[in-house]
N, CA, C and O atoms as a Tinker XYZ file with bonds, in Angstrom:
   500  protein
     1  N    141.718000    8.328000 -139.242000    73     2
     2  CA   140.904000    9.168000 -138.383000    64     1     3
     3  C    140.163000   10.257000 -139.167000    63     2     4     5
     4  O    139.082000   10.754000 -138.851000    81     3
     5  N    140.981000   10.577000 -140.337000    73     3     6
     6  CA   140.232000   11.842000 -140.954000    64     5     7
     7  C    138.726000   11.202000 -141.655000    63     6     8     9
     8  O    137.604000   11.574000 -141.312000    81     7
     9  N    138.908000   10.564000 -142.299000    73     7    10
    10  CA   138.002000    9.875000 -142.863000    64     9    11
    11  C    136.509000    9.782000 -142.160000    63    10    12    13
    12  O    135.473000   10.085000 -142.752000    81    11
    13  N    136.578000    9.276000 -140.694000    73    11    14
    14  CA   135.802000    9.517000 -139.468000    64    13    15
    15  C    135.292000   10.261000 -139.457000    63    14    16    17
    16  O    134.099000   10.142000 -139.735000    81    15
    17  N    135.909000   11.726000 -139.084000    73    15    18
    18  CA   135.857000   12.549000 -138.790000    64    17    19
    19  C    134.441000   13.246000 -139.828000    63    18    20    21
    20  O    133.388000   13.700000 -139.382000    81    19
    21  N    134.747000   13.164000 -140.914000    73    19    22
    22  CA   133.674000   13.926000 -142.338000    64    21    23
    23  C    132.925000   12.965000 -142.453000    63    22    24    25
    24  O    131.802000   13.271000 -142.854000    81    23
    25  N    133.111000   11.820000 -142.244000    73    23    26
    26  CA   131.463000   10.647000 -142.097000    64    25    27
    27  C    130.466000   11.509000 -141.183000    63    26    28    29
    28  O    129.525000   12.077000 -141.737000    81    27
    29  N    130.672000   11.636000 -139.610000    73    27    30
    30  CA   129.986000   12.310000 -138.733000    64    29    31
    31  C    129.569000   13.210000 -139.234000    63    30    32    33
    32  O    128.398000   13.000000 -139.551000    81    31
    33  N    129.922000   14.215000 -139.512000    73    31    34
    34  CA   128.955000   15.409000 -140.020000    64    33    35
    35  C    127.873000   14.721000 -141.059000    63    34    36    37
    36  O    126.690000   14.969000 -140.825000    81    35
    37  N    128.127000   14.014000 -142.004000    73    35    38
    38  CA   126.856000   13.984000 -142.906000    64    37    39
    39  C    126.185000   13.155000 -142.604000    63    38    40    41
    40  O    125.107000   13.069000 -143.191000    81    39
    41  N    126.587000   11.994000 -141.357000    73    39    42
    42  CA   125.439000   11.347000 -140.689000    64    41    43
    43  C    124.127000   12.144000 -140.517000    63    42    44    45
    44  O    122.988000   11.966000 -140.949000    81    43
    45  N    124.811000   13.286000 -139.564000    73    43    46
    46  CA   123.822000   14.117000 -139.100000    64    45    47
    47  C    123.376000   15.090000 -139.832000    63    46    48    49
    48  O    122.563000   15.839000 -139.290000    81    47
    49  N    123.737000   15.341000 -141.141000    73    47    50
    50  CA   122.947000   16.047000 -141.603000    64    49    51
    51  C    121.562000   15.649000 -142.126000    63    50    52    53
    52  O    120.521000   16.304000 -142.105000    81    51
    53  N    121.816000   14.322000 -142.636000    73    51    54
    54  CA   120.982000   13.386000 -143.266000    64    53    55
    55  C    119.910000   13.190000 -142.106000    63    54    56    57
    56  O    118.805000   13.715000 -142.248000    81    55
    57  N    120.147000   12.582000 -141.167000    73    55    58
    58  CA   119.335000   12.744000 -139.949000    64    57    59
    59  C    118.036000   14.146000 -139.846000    63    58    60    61
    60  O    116.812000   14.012000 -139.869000    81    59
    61  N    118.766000   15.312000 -139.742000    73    59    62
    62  CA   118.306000   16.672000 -139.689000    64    61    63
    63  C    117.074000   16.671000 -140.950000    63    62    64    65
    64  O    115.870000   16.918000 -141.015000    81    63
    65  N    117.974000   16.312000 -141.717000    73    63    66
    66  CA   116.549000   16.512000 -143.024000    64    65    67
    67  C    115.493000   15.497000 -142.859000    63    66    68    69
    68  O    114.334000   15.876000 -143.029000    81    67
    69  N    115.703000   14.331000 -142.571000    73    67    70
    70  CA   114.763000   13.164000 -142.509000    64    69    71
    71  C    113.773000   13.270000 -141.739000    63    70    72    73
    72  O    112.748000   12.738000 -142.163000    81    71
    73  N    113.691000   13.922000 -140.447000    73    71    74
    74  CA   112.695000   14.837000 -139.324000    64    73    75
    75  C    112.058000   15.756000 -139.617000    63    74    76    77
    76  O    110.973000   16.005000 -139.092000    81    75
    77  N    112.766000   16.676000 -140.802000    73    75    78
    78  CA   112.220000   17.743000 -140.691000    64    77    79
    79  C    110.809000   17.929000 -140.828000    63    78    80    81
    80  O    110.252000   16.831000 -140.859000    81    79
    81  N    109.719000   19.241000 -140.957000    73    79    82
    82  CA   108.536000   19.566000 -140.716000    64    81    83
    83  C    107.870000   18.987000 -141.880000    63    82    84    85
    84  O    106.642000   18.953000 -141.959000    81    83
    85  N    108.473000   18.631000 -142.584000    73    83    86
    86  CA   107.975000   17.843000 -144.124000    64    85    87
    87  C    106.464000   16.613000 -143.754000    63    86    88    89
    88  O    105.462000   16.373000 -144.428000    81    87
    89  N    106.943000   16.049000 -142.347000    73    87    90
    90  CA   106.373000   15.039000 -142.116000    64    89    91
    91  C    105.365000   14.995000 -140.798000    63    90    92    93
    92  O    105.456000   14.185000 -139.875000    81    91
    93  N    104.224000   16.228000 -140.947000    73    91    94
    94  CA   103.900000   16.465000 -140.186000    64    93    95
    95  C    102.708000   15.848000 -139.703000    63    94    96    97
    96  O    101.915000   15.476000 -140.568000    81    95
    97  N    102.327000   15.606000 -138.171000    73    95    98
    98  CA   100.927000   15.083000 -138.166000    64    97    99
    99  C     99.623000   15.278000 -138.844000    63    98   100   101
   100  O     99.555000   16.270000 -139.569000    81    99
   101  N     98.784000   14.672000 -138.769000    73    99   102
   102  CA    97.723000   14.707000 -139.564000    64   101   103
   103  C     96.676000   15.505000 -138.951000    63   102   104   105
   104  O     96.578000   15.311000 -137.739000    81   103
   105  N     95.936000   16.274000 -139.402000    73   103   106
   106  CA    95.255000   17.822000 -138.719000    64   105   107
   107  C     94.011000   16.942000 -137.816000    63   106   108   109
   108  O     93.320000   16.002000 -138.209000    81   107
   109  N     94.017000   17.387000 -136.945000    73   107   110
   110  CA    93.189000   16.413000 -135.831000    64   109   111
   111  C     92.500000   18.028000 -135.089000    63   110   112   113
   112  O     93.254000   18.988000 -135.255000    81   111
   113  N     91.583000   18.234000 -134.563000    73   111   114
   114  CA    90.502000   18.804000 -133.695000    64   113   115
   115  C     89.598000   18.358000 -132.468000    63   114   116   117
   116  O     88.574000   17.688000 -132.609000    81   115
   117  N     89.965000   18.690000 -131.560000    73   115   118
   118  CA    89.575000   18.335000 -130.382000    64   117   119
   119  C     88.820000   19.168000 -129.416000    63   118   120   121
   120  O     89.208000   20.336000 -129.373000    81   119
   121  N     87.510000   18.755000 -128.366000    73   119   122
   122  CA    87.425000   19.568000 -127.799000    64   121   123
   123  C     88.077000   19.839000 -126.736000    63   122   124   125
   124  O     88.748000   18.896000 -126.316000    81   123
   125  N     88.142000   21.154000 -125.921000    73   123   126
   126  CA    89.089000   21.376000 -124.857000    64   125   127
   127  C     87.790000   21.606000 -123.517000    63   126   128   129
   128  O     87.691000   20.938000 -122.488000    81   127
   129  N     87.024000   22.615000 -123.905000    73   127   130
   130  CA    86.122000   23.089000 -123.068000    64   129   131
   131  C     84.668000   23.751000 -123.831000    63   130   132   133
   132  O     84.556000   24.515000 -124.790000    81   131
   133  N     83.596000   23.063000 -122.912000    73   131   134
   134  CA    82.294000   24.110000 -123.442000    64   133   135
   135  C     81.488000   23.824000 -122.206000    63   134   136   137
   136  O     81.675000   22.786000 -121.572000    81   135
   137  N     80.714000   24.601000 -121.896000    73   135   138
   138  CA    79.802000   25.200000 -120.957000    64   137   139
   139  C     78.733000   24.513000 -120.949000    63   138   140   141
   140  O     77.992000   24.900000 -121.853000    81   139
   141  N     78.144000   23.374000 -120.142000    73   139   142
   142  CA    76.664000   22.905000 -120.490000    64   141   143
   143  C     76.264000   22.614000 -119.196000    63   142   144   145
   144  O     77.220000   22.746000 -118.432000    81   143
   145  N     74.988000   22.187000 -118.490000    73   143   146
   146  CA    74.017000   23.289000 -119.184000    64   145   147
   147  C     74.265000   24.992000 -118.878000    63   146   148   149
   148  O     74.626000   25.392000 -117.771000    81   147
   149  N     74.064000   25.708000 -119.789000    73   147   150
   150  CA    74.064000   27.100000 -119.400000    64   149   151
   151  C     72.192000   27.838000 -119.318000    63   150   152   153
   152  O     71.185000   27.420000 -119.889000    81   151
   153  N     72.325000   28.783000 -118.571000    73   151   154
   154  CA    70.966000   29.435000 -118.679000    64   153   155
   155  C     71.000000   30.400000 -119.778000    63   154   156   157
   156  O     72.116000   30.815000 -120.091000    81   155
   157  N     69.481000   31.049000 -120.738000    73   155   158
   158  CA    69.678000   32.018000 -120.960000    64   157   159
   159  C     69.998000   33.181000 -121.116000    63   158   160   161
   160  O     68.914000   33.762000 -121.159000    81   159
   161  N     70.862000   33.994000 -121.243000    73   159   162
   162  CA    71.693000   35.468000 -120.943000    64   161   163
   163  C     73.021000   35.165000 -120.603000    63   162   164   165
   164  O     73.804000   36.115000 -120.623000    81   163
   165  N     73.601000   33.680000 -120.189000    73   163   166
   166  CA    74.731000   33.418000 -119.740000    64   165   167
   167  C     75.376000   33.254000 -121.106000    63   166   168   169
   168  O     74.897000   32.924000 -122.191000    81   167
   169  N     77.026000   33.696000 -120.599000    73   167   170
   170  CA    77.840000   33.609000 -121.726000    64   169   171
   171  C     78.428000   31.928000 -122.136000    63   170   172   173
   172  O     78.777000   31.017000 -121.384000    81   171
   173  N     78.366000   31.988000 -123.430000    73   171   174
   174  CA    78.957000   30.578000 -124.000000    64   173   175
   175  C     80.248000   30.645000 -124.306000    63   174   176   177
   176  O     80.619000   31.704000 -124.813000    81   175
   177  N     81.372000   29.448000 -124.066000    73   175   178
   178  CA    82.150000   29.929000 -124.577000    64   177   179
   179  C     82.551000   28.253000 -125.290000    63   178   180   181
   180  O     81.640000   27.425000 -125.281000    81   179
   181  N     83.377000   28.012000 -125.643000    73   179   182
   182  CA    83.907000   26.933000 -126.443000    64   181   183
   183  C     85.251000   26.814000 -126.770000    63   182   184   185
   184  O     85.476000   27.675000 -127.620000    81   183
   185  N     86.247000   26.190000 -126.528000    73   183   186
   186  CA    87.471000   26.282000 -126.694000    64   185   187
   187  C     88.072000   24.691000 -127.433000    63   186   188   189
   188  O     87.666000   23.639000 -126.940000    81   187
   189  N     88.917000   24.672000 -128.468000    73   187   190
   190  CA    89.370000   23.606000 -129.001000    64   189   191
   191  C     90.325000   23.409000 -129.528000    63   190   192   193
   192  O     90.831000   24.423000 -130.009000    81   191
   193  N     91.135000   22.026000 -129.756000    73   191   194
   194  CA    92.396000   22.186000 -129.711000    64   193   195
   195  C     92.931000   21.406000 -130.874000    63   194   196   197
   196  O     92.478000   20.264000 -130.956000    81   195
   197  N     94.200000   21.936000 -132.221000    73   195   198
   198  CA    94.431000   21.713000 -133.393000    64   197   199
   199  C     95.621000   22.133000 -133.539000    63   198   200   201
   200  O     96.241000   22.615000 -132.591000    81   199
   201  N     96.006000   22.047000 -134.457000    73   199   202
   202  CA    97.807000   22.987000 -134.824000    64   201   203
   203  C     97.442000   24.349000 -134.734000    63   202   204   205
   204  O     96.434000   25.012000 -134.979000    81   203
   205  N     98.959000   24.622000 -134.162000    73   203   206
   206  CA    99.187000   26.310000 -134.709000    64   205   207
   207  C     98.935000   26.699000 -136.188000    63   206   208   209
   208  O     99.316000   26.048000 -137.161000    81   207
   209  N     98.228000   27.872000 -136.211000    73   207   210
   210  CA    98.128000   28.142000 -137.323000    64   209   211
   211  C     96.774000   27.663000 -138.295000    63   210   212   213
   212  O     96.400000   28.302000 -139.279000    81   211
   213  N     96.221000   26.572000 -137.862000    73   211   214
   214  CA    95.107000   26.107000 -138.543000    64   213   215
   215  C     94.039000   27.229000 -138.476000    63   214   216   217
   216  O     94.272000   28.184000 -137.735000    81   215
   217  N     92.900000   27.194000 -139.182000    73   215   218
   218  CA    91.888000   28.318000 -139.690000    64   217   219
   219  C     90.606000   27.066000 -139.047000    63   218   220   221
   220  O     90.489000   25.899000 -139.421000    81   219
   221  N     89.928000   27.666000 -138.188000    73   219   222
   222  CA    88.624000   27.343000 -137.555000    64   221   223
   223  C     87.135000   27.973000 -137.171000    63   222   224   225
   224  O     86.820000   28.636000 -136.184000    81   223
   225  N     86.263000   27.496000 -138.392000    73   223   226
   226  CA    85.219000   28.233000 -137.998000    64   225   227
   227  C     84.003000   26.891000 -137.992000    63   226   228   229
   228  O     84.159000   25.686000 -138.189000    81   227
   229  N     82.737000   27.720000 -137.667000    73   227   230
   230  CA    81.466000   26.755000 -137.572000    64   229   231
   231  C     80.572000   27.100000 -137.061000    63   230   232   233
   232  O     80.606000   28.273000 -136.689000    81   231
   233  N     79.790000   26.600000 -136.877000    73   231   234
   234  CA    78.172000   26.585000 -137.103000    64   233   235
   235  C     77.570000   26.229000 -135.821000    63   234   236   237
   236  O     78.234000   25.470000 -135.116000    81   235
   237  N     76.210000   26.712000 -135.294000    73   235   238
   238  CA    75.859000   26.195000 -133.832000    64   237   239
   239  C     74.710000   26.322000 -134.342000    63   238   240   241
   240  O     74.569000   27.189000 -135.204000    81   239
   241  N     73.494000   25.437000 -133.924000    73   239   242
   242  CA    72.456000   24.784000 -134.402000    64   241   243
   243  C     71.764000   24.293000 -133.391000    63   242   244   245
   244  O     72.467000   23.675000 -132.592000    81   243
   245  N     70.356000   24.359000 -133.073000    73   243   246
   246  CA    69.314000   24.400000 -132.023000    64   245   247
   247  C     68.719000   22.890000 -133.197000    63   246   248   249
   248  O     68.338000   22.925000 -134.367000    81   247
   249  N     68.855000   21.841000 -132.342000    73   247   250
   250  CA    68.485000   20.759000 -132.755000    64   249   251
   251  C     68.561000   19.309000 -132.488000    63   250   252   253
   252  O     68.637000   19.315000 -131.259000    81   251
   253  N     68.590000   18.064000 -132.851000    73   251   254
   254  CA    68.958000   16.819000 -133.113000    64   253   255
   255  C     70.223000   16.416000 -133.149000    63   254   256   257
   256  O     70.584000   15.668000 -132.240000    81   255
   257  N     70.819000   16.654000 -133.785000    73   255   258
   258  CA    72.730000   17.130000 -133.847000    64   257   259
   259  C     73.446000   17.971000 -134.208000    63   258   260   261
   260  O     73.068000   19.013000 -134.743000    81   259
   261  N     74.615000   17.657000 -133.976000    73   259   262
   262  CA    75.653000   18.955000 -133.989000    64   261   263
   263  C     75.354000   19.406000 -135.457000    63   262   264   265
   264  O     75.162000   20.617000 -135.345000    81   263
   265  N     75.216000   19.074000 -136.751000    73   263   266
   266  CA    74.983000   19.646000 -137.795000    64   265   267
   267  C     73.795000   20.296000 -137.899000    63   266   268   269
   268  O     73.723000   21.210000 -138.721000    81   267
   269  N     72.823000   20.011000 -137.222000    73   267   270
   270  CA    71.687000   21.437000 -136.992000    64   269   271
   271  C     70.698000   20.353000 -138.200000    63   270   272   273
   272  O     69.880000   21.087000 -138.754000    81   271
   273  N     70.585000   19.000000 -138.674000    73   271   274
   274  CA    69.622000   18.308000 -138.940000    64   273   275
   275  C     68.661000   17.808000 -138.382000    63   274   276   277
   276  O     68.819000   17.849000 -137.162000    81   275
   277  N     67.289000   17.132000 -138.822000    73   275   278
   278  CA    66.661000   16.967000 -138.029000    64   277   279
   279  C     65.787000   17.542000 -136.494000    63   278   280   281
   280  O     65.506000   17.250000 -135.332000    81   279
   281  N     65.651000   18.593000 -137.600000    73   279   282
   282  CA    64.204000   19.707000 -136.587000    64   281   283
   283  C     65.257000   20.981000 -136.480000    63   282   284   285
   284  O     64.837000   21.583000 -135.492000    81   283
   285  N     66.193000   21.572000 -136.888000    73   283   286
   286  CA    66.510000   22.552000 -136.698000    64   285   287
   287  C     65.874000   23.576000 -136.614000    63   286   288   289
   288  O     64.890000   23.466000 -137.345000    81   287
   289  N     65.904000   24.970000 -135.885000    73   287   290
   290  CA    64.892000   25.551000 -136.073000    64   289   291
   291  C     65.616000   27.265000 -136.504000    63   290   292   293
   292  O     65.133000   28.193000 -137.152000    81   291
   293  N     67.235000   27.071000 -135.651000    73   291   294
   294  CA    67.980000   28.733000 -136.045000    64   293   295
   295  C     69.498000   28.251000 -136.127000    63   294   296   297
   296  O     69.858000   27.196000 -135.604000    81   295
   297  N     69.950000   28.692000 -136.488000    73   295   298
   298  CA    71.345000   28.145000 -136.542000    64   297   299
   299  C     72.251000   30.091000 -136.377000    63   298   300   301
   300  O     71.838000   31.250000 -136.386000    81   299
   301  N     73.629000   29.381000 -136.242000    73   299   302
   302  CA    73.963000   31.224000 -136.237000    64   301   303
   303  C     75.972000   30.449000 -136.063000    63   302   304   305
   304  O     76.401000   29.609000 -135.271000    81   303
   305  N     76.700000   31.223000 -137.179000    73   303   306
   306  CA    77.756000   30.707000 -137.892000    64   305   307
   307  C     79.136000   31.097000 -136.469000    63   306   308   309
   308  O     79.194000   31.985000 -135.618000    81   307
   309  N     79.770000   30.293000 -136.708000    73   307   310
   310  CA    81.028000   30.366000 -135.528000    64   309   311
   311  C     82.517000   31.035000 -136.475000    63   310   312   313
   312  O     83.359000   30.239000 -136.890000    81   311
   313  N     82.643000   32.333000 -136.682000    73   311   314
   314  CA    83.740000   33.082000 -137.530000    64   313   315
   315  C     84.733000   32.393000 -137.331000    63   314   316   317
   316  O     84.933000   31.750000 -136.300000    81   315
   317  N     85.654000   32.464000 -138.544000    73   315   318
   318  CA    86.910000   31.822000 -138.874000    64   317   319
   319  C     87.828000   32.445000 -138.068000    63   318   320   321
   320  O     87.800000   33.676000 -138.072000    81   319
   321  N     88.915000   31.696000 -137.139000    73   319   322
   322  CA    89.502000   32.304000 -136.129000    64   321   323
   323  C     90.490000   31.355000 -136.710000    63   322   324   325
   324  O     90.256000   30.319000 -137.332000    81   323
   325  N     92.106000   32.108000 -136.273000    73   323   326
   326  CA    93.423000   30.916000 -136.664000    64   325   327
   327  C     93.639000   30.630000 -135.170000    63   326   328   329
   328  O     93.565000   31.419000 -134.228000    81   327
   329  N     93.924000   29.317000 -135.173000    73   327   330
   330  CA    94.752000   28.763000 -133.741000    64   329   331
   331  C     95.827000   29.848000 -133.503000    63   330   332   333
   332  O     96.398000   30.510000 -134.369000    81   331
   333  N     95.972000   29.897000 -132.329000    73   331   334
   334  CA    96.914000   30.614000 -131.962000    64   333   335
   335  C     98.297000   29.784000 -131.182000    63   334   336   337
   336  O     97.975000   28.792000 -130.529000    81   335
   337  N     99.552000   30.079000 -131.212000    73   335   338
   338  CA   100.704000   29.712000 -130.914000    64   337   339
   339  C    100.553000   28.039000 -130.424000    63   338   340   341
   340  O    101.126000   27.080000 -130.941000    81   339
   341  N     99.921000   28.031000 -129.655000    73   339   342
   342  CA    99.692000   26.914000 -128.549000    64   341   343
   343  C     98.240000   25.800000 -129.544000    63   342   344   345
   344  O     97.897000   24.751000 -128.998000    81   343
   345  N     97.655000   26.148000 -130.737000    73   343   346
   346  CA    96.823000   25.210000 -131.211000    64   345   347
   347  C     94.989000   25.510000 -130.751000    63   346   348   349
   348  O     93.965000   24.950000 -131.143000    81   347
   349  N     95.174000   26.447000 -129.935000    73   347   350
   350  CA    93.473000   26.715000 -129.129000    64   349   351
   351  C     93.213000   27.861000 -129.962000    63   350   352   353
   352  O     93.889000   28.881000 -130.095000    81   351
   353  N     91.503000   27.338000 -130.807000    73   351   354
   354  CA    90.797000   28.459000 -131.014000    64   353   355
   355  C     89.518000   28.696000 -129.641000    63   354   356   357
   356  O     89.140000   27.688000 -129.044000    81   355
   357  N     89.052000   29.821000 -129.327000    73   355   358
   358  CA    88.040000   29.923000 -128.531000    64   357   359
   359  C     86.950000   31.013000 -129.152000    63   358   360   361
   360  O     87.369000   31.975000 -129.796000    81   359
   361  N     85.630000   30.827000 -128.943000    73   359   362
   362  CA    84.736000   31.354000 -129.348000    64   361   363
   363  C     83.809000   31.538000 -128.144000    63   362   364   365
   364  O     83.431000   30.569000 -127.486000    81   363
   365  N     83.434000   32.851000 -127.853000    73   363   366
   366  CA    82.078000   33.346000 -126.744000    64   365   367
   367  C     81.720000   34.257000 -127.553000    63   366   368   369
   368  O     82.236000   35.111000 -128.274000    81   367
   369  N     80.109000   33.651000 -127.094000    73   367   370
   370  CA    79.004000   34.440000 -127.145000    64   369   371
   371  C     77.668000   34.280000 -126.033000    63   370   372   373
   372  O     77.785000   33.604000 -125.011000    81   371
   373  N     76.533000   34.925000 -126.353000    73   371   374
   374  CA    75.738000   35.348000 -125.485000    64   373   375
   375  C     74.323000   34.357000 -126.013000    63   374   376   377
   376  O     73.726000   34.332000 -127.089000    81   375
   377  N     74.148000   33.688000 -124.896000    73   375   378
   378  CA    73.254000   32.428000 -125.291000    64   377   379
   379  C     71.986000   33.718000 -125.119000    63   378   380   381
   380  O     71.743000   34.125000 -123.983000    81   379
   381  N     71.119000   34.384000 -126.496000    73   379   382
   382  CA    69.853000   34.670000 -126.204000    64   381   383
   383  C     69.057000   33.658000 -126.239000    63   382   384   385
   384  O     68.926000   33.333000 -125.059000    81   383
   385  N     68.278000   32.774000 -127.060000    73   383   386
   386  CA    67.482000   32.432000 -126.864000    64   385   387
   387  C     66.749000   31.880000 -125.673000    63   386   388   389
   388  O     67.481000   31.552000 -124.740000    81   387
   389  N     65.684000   31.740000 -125.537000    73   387   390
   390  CA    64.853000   31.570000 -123.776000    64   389   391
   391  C     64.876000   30.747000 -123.829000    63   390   392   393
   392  O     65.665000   30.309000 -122.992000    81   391
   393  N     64.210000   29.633000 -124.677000    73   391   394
   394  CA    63.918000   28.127000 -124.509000    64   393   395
   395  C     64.873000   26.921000 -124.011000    63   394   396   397
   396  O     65.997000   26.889000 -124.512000    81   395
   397  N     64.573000   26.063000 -123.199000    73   395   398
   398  CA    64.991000   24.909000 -123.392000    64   397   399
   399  C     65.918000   24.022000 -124.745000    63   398   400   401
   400  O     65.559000   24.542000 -125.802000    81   399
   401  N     66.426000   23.467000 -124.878000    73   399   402
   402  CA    67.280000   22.929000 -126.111000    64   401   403
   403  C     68.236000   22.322000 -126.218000    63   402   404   405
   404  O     69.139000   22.946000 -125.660000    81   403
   405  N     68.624000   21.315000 -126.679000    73   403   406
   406  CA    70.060000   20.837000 -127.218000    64   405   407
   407  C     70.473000   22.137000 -128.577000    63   406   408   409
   408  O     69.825000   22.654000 -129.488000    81   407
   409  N     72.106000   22.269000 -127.991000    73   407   410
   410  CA    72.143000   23.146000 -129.191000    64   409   411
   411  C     73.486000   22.250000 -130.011000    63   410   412   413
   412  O     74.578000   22.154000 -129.452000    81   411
   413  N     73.272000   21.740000 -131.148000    73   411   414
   414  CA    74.813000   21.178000 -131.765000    64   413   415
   415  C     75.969000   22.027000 -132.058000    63   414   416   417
   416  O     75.460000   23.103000 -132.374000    81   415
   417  N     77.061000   22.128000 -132.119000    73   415   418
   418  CA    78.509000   22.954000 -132.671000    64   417   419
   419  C     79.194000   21.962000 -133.497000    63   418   420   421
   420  O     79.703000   21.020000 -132.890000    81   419
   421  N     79.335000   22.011000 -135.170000    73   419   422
   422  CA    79.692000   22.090000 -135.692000    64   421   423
   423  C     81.257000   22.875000 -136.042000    63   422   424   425
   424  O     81.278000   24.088000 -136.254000    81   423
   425  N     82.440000   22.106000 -136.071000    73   423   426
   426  CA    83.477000   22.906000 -135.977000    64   425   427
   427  C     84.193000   22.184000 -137.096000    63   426   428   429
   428  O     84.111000   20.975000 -137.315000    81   427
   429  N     84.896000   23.054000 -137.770000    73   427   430
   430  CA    85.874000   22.472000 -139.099000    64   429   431
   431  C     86.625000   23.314000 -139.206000    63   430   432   433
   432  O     86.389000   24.490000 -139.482000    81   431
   433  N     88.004000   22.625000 -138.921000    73   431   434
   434  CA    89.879000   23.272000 -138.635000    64   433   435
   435  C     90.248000   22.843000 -140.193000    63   434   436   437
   436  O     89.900000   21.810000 -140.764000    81   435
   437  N     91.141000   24.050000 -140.777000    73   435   438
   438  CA    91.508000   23.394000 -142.366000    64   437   439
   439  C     93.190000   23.998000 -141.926000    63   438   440   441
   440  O     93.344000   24.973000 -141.190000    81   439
   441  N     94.120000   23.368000 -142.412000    73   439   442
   442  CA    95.432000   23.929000 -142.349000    64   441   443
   443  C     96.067000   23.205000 -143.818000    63   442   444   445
   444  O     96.388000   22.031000 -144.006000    81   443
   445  N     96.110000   24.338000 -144.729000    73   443   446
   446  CA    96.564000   23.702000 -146.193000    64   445   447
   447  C     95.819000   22.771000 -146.749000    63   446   448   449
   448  O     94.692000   23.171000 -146.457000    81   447
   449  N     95.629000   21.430000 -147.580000    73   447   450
   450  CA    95.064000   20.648000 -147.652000    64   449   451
   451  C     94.127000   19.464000 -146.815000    63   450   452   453
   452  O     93.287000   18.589000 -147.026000    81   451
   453  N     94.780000   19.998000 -145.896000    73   451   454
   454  CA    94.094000   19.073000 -144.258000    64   453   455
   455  C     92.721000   19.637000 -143.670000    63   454   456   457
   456  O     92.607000   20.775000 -143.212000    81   455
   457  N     91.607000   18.616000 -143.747000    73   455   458
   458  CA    90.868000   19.568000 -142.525000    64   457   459
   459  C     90.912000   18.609000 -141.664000    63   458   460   461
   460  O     91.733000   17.695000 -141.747000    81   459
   461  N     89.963000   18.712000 -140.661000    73   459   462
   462  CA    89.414000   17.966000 -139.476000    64   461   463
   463  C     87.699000   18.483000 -139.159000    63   462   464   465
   464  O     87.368000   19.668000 -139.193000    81   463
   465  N     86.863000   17.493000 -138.895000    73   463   466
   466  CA    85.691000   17.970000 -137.922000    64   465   467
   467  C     85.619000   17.691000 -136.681000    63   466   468   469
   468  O     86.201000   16.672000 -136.309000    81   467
   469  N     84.825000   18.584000 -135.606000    73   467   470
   470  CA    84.606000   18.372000 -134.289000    64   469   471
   471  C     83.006000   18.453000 -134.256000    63   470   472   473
   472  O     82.748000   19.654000 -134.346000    81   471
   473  N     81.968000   17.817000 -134.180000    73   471   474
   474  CA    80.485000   17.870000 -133.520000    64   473   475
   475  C     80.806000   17.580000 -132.158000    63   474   476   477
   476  O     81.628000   16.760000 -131.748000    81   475
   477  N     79.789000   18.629000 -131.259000    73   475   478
   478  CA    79.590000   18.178000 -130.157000    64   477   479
   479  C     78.420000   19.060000 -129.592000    63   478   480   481
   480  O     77.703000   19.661000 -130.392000    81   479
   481  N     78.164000   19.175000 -127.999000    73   479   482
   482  CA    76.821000   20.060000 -128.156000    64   481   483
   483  C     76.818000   20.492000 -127.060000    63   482   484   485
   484  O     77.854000   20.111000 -126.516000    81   483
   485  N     75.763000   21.561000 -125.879000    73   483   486
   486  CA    75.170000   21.677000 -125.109000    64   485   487
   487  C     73.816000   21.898000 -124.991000    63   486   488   489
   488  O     73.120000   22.003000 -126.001000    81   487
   489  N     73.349000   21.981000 -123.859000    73   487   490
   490  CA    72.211000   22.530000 -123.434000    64   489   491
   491  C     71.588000   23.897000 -122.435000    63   490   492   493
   492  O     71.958000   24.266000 -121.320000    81   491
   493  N     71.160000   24.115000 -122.794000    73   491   494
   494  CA    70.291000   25.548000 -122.157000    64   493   495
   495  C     69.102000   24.796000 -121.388000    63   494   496   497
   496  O     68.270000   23.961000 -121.742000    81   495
   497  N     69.397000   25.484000 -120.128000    73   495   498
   498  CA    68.050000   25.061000 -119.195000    64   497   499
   499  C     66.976000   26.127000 -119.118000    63   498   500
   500  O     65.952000   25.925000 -118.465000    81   499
């Protein structure tokens, strides 16, 4: 019985280590929420979803696509924000421009060696 007994424990220890955070998913970015179409003067906001802790910033671009290629005309940078507890960074601001437009968002989450990209877009009526 004794013998038993000290097997069990290092089953599970072995177990414990083999799970541990060592082996973590692969950094992924998603969108959660963005506002389209919005009018001029209305607030934008953008919300997206990654690990705790990841570092997320990017770029928004009046254009063709989310990278602001192909006819861009202003672009204006989205500050580096860390996910918070739950994996959501969110970003608002104040749509000035008047015109009509597709606008692209450019988003890139880095956590240690990992990044991820998110393109996606709205429009202003």
């Amino acid at each position: 019985m004794r013998a038993i007994a000290l097997l069990v424990p290092t089953i599970l220890i072995l177990l414990t280590v083999s799970v541990g955070p060592g082996f973590a998913d692969k950094l992924t970015v998603t969108l959660v929420s963005i506002n389209s179409p919005i009018g001029q003067g209305q607030q934008q906001t953008i919300v997206v979803q990654t690990q705790s802790g990841a570092t997320c910033g990017g770029l928004v671009s009046v254009g063709n696509s989310a990278t602001g290629r192909g006819g861009s005309q202003t672009s204006a940078p989205l500050r580096d924000l860390q996910a918070d507890d739950k994996g959501q960074v969110t970003w608002s601001w104040q749509q000035i421009h008047g015109y009509s437009a597709h606008y692209g968002v450019h988003i890139t989450c880095k956590n240690g060696a990992d990044a991820a990209v998110l393109d996606t877009g709205y429009d202003v009526k």
